[in-house]
N, C-alpha and C positions, 0 to 999 in steps of 0.2 A: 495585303493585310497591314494596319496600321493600330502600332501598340506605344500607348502612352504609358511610363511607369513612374510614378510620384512618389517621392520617399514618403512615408506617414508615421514614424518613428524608430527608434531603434530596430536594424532588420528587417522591416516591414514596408510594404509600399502599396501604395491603390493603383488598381493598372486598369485603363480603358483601354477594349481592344472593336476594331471597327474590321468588318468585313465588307469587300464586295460583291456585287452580284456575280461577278466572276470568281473571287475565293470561292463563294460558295456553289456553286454549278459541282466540282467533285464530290460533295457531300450532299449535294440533293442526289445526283446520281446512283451513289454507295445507297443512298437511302430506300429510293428506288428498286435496287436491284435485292438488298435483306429484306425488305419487306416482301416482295415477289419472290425469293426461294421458299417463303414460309405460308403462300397461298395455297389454301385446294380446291382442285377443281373436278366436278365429278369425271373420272375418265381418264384423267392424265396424274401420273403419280406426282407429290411435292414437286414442285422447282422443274417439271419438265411440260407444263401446258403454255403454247402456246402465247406468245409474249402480248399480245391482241386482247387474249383473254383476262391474264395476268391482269394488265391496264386496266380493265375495267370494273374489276375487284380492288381497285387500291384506292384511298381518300388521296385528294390531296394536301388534308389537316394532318391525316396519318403519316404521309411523305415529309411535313413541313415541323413534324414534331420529333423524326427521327432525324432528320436532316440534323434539328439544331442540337439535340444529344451529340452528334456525330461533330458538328463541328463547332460546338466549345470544348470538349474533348482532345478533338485534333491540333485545334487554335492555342489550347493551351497549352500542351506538348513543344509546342513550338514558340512560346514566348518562353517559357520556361529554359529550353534550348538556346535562341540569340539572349537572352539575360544572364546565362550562365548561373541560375540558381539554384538551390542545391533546396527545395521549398519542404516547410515543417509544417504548414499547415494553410489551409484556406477558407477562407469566409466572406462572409455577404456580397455572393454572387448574386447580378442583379444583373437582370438582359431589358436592356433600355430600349433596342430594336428589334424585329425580327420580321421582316417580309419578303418581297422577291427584288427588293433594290439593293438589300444587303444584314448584315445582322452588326449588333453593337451591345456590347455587354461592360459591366466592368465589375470587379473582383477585388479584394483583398487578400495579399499574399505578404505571410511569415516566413522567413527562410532562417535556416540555420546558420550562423555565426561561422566564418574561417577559427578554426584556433589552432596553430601551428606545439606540436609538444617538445617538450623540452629531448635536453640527450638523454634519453633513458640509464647514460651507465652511472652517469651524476645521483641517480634517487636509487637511494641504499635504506631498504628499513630491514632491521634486525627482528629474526622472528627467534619468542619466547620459548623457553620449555616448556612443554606439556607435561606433565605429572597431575596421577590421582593417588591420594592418599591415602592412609587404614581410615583416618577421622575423615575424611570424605566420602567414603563408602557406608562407614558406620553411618554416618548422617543422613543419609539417603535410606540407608535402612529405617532409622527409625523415623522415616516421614511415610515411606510404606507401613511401618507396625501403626503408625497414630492414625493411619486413613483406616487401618482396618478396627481400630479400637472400638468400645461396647461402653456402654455408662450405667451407673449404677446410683438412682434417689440415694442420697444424701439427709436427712434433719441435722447432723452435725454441724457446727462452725466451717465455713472453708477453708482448704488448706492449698498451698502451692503443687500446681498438677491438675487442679479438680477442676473441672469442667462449668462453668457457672452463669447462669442471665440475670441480670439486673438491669434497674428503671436505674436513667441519671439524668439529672441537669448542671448544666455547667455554665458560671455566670463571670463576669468580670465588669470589679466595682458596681455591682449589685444589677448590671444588664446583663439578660439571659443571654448568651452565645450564638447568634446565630447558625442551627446546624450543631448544635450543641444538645441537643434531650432526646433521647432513645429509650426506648420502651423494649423488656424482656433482650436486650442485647447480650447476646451469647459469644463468650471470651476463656479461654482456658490462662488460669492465674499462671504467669510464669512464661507464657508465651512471648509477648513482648511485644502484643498488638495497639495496645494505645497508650497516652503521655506517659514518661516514665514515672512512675513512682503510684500509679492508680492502682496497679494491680495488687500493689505491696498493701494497700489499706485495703484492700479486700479481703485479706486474709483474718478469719476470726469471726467472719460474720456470717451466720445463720438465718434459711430462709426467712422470711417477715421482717428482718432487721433491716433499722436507718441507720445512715453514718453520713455523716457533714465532715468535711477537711478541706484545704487548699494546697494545690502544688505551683511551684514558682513552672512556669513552662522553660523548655531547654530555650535557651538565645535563638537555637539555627531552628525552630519548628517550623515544619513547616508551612501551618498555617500564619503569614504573618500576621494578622491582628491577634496571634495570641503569644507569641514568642517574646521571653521573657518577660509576661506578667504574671500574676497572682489569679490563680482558676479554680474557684468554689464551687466545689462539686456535692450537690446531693445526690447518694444513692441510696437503694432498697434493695435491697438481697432477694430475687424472685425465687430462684432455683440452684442448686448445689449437686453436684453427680459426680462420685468418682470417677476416674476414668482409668479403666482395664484395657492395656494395652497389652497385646501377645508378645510373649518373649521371641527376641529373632535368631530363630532355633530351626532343626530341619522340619517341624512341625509347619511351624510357618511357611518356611518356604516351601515345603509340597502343598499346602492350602493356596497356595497361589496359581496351582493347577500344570505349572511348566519345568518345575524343579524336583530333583529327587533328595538335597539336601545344602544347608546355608553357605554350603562354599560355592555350589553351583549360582545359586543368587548373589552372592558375591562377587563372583567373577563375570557374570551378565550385567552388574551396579558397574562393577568396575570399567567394562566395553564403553556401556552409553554413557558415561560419564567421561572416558576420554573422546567420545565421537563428539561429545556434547564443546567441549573443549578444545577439539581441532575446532570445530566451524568456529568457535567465538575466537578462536584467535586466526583464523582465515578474515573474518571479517574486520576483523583490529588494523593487521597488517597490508588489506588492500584499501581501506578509509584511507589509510598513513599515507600508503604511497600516493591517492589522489590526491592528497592533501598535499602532500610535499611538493608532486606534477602543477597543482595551481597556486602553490606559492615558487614556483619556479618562471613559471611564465604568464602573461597576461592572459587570463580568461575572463571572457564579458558573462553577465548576467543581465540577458536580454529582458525588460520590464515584462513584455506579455509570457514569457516563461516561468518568469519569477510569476506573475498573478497566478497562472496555471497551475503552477506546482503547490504555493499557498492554498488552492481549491480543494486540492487532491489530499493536503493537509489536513485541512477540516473535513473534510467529507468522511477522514477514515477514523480521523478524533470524535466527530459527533457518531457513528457505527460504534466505536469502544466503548463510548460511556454507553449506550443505547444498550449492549451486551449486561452494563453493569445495572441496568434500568434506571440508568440516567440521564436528562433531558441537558441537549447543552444548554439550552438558553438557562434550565435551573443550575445547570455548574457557573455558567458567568454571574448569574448573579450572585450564588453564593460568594465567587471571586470578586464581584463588584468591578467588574470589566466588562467592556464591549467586545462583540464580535471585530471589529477594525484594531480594535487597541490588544487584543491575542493577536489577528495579521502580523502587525507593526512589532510585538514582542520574537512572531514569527518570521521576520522576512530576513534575519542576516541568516540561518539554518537554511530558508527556502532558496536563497541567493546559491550557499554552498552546495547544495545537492542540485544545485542548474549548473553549475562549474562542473560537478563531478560527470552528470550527463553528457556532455558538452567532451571533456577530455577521456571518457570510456567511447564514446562517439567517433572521436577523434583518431582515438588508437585501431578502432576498428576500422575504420576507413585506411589510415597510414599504411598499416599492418598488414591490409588483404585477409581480413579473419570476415568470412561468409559461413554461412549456412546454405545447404545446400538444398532444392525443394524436397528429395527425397527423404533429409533428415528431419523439414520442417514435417511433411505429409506422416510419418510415424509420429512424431512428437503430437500432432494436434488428435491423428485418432487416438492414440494415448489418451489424452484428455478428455476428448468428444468419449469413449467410452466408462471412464473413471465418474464423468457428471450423469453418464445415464445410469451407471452402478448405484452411486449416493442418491440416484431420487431428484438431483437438481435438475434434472431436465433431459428432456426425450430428444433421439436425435436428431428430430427435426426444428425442433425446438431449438436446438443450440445456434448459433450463430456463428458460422465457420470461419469468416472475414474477421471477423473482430476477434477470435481466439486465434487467428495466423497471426496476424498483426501482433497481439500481446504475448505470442510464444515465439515468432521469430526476434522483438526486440530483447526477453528476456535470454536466449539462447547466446545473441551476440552481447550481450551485455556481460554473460559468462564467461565467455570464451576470451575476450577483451580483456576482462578481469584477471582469468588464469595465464594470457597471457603477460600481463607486469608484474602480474604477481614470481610467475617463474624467471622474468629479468633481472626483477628491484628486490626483492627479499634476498636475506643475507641468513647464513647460518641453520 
């Protein structure tokens, strides 16, 4: 066998690999004989008639198409082997020969980057207190009493609290705002959902009513074409509703169906609200320590990783706005940017989260941290069952490869994790 390997950029290389009719004889062979255990013949069970017989039931198209499965397969195993590559991916596999003189294929192969880690006892990040507070439980209550809240028509002027839709437009130096006019828009005054100071002129004004004013925008807005200028807003007062909110009493909390009175809801605000706070600060302190790991030592950001993981970017930004029933191409233009010019604002982020791949990668491999198949084989029927629960898909339907694959690297990516995390974190 003869394997030509060309570098073709960072980590990457084009390899032509050439066979001869002699490589190939153990692979037509093999070929041969799995096709022949899988023939039947009337009279003699699978895999036990007659090898005569066998013969004459088998194509030699059928032999010559297994053969070559079997030995790019095999051929590649074994370049992969003397190359010593450790391979992330592969593409445009393209078989240039294939007859009874020999086969000749060539391949594009990505491998993964060597990145050696620093001393682990050197990266110290200090993890934070966790505390929840009376005003942090209070607050969470009263985000539960406003979801269950009721309203109440309004003719009065509106007041702060009150629930209200209004028509606006909003112009600067007498050009309408692009993404600036909304019709029947529904805001409770006092909330704190748009520029400041809008809500505050809303107050006093009863259904049918127009009102003209200007607010200077805050400097940091964060739309920049309106940050600190002068924004002429006309509205109309559509609708006014009080808003009855339930006191958070045990009343309430047995209406919630799981509490027999408001300490008990209290102390269940209180649980998830420190569960909610362990993870975010789990997730603070293991960032920290990648960070600090690739500012300790040289990690590459291999270009075809970076494009990838940039894909993976948008692919899950254009899905969010799509939730929000937004089109990205109508978010760029409202931004007045290109899909390339978000890349480009996106690639030092994309860069870092290839570094942190790369040294979670890294440590798993150093470390000896596996999975084991039997833990993968529970975790995936885990899965495979929970997507036939939801309705996403029946089990046949599921795709088993592609959920090991995404549940064994997220499993080592955990354990990776838990593992710096219990080295490098202090306190």
């Amino acid at each position: 066998m003869n394997i030509t390997p060309k570098p073709s950029g960072d980590y990457q290389y084009d390899v032509v690999v050439e066979l001869s009719a002699e490589d190939l004889t153990g692979y037509v062979d093999e070929a041969r004989r799995r096709i022949g255990a899988e023939v039947t013949i009337d009279g003699f069970r699978k895999g036990k008639a007659p090898q005569a017989l066998v013969e004459k039931k088998i194509t030699p198209s059928a032999i010559q198409s297994e053969a070559l499965e079997l030995a790019l397969e095999g051929s590649f195993e074994q370049v992969v082997r003397e190359q010593g590559w450790d391979v992330l991916r592969t593409t445009d596999l393209k078989v240039e020969k294939n007859d009874t003189t020999g086969l000749r294929y060539s391949i594009h192969v990505a491998v993964w980057p060597e990145v050696k880690l620093p001393d682990l006892t050197t990266i110290r990040v200090s993890r934070a207190p966790i505390e929840v507070s009376e005003a942090d439980i209070d607050e969470a209550i009263d985000t539960l009493c406003n979801m269950r809240a009721t309203f109440m028509e309004k003719s009065a002027p509106a007041m702060t609290g009150d629930r209200v839709e209004v028509d606006f437009d909003a112009s600067v130096g007498g050009a309408v705002v692009e993404g600036g006019s909304s019709r029947n828009h529904p805001l409770v005054i006092g909330g704190k959902s748009f520029m400041p100071g809008f809500e505050d002129e809303l107050v006093g004004l009863a259904p049918g009513q127009e009102k003209r004013f200007t607010i200077i925008a805050p400097a940091d807005y964060y739309e920049p074409k309106l940050a600190g200028k002068n924004v002429d807003f006309t509205v109309t007062m559509r609708r006014v509703q009080s808003v009855l909110k339930p006191a958070a009493d045990d009343a309430f909390a047995k209406s919630l169906g799981r509490f027999n009175a408001i300490e008990e809801l209290r102390a269940n605000v209180r649980e998830g609200l420190m569960n909610e706070k362990r993870a975010s600060e789990q997730r603070r302190i293991r960032l920290a320590i990648l960070d600090a790991m690739a500012a300790a030592v040289s990690v590459p950001a291999p270009a075809e990783m970076v494009t990838s993981e940039l894909d993976d970017m948008i692919h899950r930004f254009r899905h969010d706005l799509q939730n929000q029933g937004i089109d990205l191409s109508m978010y760029l233009a409202r931004m007045k940017k290109t899909e390339d010019e978000l890349r480009r604002d996106w690639t030092p982020e994309a860069q870092r989260q290839v570094r942190m791949t790369l040294l979670i990668r890294a440590t798993a491999k150093e470390k000896s941290i596996v999975v084991s198949p039997e833990e993968l084989d529970v975790a995936m029927n885990g899965v495979i069952a929970e997507m036939v629960r939801q309705g996403r898909a029946t089990e046949s339907q599921a795709d088993p490869q592609r959920i090991r694959t995404a549940l064994l690297d997220r499993m080592l990516t955990d354990r990776a994790l838990e593992f710096l995390e219990g080295v490098c974190a202090t306190g």
